[in-house]
C-alpha positions as CSV (number, residue, x, y, z in Angstrom):
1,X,5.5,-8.7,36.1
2,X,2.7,-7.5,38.2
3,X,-0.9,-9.1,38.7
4,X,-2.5,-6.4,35.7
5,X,0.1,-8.0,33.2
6,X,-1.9,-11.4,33.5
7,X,-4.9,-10.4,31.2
8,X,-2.6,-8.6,28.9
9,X,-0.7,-12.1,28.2
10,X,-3.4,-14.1,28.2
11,X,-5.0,-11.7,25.8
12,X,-1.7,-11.6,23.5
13,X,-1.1,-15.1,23.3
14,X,-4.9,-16.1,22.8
15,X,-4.8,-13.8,19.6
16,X,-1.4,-14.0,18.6
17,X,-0.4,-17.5,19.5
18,X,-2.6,-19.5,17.1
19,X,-1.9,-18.2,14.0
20,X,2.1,-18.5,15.0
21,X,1.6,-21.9,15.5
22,X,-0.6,-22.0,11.9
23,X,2.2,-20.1,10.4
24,X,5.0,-22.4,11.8
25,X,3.3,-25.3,11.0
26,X,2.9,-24.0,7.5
27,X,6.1,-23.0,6.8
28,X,7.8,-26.5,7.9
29,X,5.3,-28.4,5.6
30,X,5.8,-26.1,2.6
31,X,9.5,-26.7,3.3
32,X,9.6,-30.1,2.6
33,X,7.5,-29.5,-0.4
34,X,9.7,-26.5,-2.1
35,X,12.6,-29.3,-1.3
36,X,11.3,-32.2,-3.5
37,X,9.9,-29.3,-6.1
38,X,13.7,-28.4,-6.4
39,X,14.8,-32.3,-6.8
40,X,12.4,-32.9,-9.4
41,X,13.1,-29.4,-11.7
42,X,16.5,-30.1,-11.3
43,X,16.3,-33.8,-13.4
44,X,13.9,-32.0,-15.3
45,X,16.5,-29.7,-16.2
46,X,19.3,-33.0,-17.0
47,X,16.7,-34.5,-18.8
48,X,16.1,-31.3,-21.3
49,X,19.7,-31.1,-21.5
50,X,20.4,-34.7,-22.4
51,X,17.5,-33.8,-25.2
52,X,19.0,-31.2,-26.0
53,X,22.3,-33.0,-26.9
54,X,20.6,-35.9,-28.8
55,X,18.9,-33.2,-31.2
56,X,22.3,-31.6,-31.6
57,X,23.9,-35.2,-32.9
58,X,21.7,-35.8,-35.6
């Protein structure tokens, strides 16, 4: 790495670097979100089924 690379990786990370971060930051948040969403729509899905069946009995 030579003394003309500096500006070139100062440049690079001062555009590139935030928006990473943003984008990391993002993507672990929406994670834990898309996680519960799946819990929930999965008892939603038991609790249609269980409908479902009582409907069926009658």
């Amino acid at each position: 790495m030579t003394a003309g690379d500096i500006p070139l990786w100062t440049s690079l990370v001062g555009n590139f670097g935030f928006p990473i971060a943003i984008t990391l930051y993002l993507f672990v948040r929406f994670e834990k979100k898309i996680e519960r969403l799946e819990t929930v729509i999965m008892q939603l899905s038991e609790v249609i089924k269980s409908i479902n069946y009582k409907g069926k009995g009658e």
